[in-house]
SEZA-221676 format. One record per residue (C-alpha): residue number from 0; x, y, z. Coordinates in steps of 0.2 Angstrom, whole numbers, plus 5000, padded with zeros to 4 digits. Each point is the difference from the previous one (the first is absolute). Layout:
N
PT:NUM:X:Y:Z
...
This chain:
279
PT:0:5312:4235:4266
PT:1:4986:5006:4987
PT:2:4986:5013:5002
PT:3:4982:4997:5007
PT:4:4984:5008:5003
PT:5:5001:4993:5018
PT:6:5003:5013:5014
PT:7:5012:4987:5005
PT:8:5013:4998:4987
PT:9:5003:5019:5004
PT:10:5002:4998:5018
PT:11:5013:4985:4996
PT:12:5011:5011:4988
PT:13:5001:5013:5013
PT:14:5006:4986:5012
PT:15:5011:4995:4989
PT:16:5006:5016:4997
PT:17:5004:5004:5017
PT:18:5008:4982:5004
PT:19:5018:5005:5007
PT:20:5014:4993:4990
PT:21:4989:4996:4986
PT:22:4988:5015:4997
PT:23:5003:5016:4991
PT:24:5012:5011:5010
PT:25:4990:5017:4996
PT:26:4984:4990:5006
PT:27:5010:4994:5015
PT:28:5006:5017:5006
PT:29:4982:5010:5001
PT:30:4990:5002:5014
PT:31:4983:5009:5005
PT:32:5009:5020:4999
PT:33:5010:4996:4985
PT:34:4985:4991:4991
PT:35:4988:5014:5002
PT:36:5003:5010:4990
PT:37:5000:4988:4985
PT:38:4981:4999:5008
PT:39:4993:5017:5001
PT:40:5010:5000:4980
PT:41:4989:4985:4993
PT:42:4984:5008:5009
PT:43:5001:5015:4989
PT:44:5006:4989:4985
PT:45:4984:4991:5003
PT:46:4990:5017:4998
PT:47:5008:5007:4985
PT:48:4996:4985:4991
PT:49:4982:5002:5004
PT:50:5001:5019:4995
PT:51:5008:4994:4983
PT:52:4988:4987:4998
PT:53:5011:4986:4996
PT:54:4993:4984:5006
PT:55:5017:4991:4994
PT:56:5009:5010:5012
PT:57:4987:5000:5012
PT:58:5002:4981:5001
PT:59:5020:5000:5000
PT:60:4999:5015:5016
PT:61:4986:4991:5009
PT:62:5014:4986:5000
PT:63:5015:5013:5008
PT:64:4990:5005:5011
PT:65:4993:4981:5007
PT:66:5019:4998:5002
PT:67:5004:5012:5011
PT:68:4986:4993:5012
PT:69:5007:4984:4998
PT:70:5017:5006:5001
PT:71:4996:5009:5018
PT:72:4989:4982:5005
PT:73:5016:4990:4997
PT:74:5015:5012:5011
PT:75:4982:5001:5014
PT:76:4999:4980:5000
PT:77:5021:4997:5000
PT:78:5001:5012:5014
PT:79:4983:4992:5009
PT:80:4988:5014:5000
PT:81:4987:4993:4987
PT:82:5001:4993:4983
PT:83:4990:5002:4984
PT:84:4984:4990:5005
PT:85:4999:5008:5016
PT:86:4999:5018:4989
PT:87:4985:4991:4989
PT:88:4990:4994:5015
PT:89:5002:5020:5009
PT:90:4993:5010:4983
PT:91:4987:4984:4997
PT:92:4995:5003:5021
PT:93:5000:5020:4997
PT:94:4990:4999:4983
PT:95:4986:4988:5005
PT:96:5001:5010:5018
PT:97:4995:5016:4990
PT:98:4989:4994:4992
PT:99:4984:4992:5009
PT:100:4987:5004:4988
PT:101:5009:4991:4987
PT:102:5008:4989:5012
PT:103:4988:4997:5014
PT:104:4980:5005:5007
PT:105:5003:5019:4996
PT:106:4990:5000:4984
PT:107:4991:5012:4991
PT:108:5010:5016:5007
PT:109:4999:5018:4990
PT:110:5018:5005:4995
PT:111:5000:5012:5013
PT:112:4994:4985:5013
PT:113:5015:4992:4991
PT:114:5014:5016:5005
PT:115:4993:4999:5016
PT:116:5004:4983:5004
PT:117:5016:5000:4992
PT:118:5006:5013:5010
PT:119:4994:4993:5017
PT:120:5009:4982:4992
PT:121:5016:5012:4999
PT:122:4999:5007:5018
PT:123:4999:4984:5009
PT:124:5015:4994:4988
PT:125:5008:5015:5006
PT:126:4998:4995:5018
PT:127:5005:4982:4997
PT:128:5012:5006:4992
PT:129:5008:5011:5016
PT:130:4997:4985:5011
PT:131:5010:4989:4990
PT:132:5015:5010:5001
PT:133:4998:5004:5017
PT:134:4999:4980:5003
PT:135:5019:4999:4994
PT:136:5006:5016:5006
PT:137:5000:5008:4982
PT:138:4995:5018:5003
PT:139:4989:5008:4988
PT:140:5008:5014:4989
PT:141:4991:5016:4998
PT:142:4993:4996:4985
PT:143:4993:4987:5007
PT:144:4989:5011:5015
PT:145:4988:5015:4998
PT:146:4989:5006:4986
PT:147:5013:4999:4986
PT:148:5006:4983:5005
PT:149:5001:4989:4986
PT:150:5008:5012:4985
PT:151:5016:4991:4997
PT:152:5016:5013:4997
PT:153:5004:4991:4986
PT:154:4986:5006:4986
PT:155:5002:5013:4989
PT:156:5000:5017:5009
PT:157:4985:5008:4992
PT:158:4990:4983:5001
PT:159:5006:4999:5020
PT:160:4994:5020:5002
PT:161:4985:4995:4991
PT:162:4995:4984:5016
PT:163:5006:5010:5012
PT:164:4987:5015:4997
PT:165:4986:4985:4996
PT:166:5003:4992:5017
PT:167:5002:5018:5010
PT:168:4983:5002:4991
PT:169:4990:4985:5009
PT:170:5003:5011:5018
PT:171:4993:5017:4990
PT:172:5019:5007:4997
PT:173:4997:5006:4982
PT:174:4992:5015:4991
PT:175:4982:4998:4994
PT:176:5002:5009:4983
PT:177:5011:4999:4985
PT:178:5002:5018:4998
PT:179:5005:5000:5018
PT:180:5016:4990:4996
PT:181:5002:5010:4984
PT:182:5000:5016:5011
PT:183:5015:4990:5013
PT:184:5011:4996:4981
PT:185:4999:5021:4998
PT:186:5005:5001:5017
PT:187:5016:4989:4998
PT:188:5005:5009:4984
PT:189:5000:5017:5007
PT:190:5011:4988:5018
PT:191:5012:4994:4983
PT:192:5000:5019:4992
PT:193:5007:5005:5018
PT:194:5013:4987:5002
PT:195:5007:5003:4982
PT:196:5001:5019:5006
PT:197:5011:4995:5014
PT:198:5012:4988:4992
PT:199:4997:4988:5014
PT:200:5001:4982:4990
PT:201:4995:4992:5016
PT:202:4983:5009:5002
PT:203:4996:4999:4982
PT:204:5002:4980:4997
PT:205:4988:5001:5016
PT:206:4989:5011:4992
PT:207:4998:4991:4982
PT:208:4998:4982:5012
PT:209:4985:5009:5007
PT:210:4992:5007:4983
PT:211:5004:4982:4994
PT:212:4991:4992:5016
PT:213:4984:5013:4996
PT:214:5000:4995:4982
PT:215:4998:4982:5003
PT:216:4988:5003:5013
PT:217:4989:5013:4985
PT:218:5004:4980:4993
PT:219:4990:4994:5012
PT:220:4985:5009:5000
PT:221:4996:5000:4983
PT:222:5003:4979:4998
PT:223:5015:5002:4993
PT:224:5015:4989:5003
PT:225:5017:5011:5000
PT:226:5013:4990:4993
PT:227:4985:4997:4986
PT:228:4999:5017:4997
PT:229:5020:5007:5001
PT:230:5004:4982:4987
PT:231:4988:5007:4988
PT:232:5007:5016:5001
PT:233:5018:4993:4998
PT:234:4993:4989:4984
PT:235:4992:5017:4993
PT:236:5018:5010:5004
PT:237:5009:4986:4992
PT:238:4989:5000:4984
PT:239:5002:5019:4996
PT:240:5017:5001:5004
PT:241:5003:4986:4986
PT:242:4986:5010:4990
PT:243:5015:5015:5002
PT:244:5015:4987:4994
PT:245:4991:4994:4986
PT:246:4996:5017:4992
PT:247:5017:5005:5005
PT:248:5008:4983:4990
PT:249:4990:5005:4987
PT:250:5013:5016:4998
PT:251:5013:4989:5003
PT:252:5002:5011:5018
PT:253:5001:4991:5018
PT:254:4991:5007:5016
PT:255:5015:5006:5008
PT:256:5004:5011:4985
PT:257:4984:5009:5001
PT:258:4995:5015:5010
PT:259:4987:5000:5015
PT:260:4990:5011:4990
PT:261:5001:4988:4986
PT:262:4998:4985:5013
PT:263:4983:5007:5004
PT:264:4996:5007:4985
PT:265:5000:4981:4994
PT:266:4990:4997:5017
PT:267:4987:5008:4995
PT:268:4999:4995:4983
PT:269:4999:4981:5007
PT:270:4989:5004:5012
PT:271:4988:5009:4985
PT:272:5000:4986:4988
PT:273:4995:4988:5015
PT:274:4984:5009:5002
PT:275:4999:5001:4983
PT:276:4999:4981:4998
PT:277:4990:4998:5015
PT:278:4985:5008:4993
């Protein structure tokens, strides 16, 4: 079998490799749960190529990433739910759907006519949704009902706090002011201070989960995307701390030989010359 650019070489090796008796065993003993996983992995592989800014990469992840859709398509279709095409024809029925002043007579809309149609498009989508599943006795799962239906429990914490707060905001559940929220992360550090005091482990992983869920709602009212802002942060620890190894290689000395007070001597140091060569 050799490679294509067709859609439909890709679906035929996946077929191929899940033909019992003749396909790859590992292929063969997947399904949805045990796939998912390898899913959600190639998403973020996906995004770190974009934050790198390799297009190589970006084309060879793109690719691990088509594979798990048409991976899940091929166990849907063998088990007779749906099959590749039918997942094709649902995002081109959605896309064109949300889109009827592309699509459709609703032209010449402001971008705000634009969010306001999109989110009435949602609703009914919503609706149809619910009605669907109650045609084949599928109840609806809580995330699928309410104000915060919709936020899957499978993103990122930070990024799932993050919707959560954005859809609570629609019905007016949300603070009007930065320095509000600010005042609310005060609040839950002096809740954290407490807890430490007590020794109660319990009450203080509950405590730092409610400074976290504040901080990525600060996130929020200033446009900023959490899991944006903590990967910066972790790229600008990583850099200092090899800025720390490297002066201390330079004296033949590792990190775990030096002092704290060394450790952030060198910190700051690091953290000196950046500026430095920033201005």
């Amino acid at each position: 079998m050799q490679p294509s650019r067709d859609i439909a070489r890709l679906i035929e090796i996946m077929a191929a490799l899940r033909t019992p008796g003749s396909g790859c065993p590992w292929d063969l003993e997947q399904d949805f749960a045990s796939i998912a996983p390898y899913t959600v992995e190639e998403a973020y592989e996906v995004a770190d190529a974009i934050a790198r800014g390799d297009k190589l990469d970006l084309k060879d992840e793109l690719g691990d990433l088509l594979l798990q859709v048409v991976f899940h398509s091929r166990m849907a279709e063998e088990e007779g739910s749906f099959a590749f095409p039918d997942v094709v024809e649902a995002i081109t029925r959605k896309l064109i759907r949300r889109h009827p002043h592309v699509f459709g007579n609703a032209r010449d809309l402001s971008p705000n006519e634009v969010k306001a149609l999109w989110h009435r498009i949602k609703a009914e989508e919503k609706a149809e949704k619910a009605e669907a599943h109650r045609a084949v006795g599928l109840p609806l799962s809580d995330e699928d009902k309410g104000v915060l239906a919709g936020v899957t429990r499978a993103l990122p914490a930070l990024t799932r706090a993050w919707k959560l707060q954005a859809k609570a905001s629609t019905v007016g559940f949300d603070w009007n002011d930065a320095r509000l929220v600010l005042d609310k992360i005060r609040e839950e550090t002096a809740e954290i201070d407490e807890a430490l005091a007590s020794g109660d482990k319990a009450a203080i992983r509950e405590e730092i989960g409610d400074l976290l869920f504040v901080v990525a709602n600060l996130a929020r009212h200033v446009d900023a995307d959490p899991e944006g802002c903590l990967a910066a942060a972790n790229a600008k620890f990583e850099r200092r701390f090899r800025g720390i190894e490297t002066r201390l290689e330079a004296e033949n000395r590792h990190a775990k030989d030096a002092t704290l007070d060394e450790l952030e001597a060198l910190w700051q140091a690091v953290k000196r010359d950046e500026k430095a060569g920033a201005r």
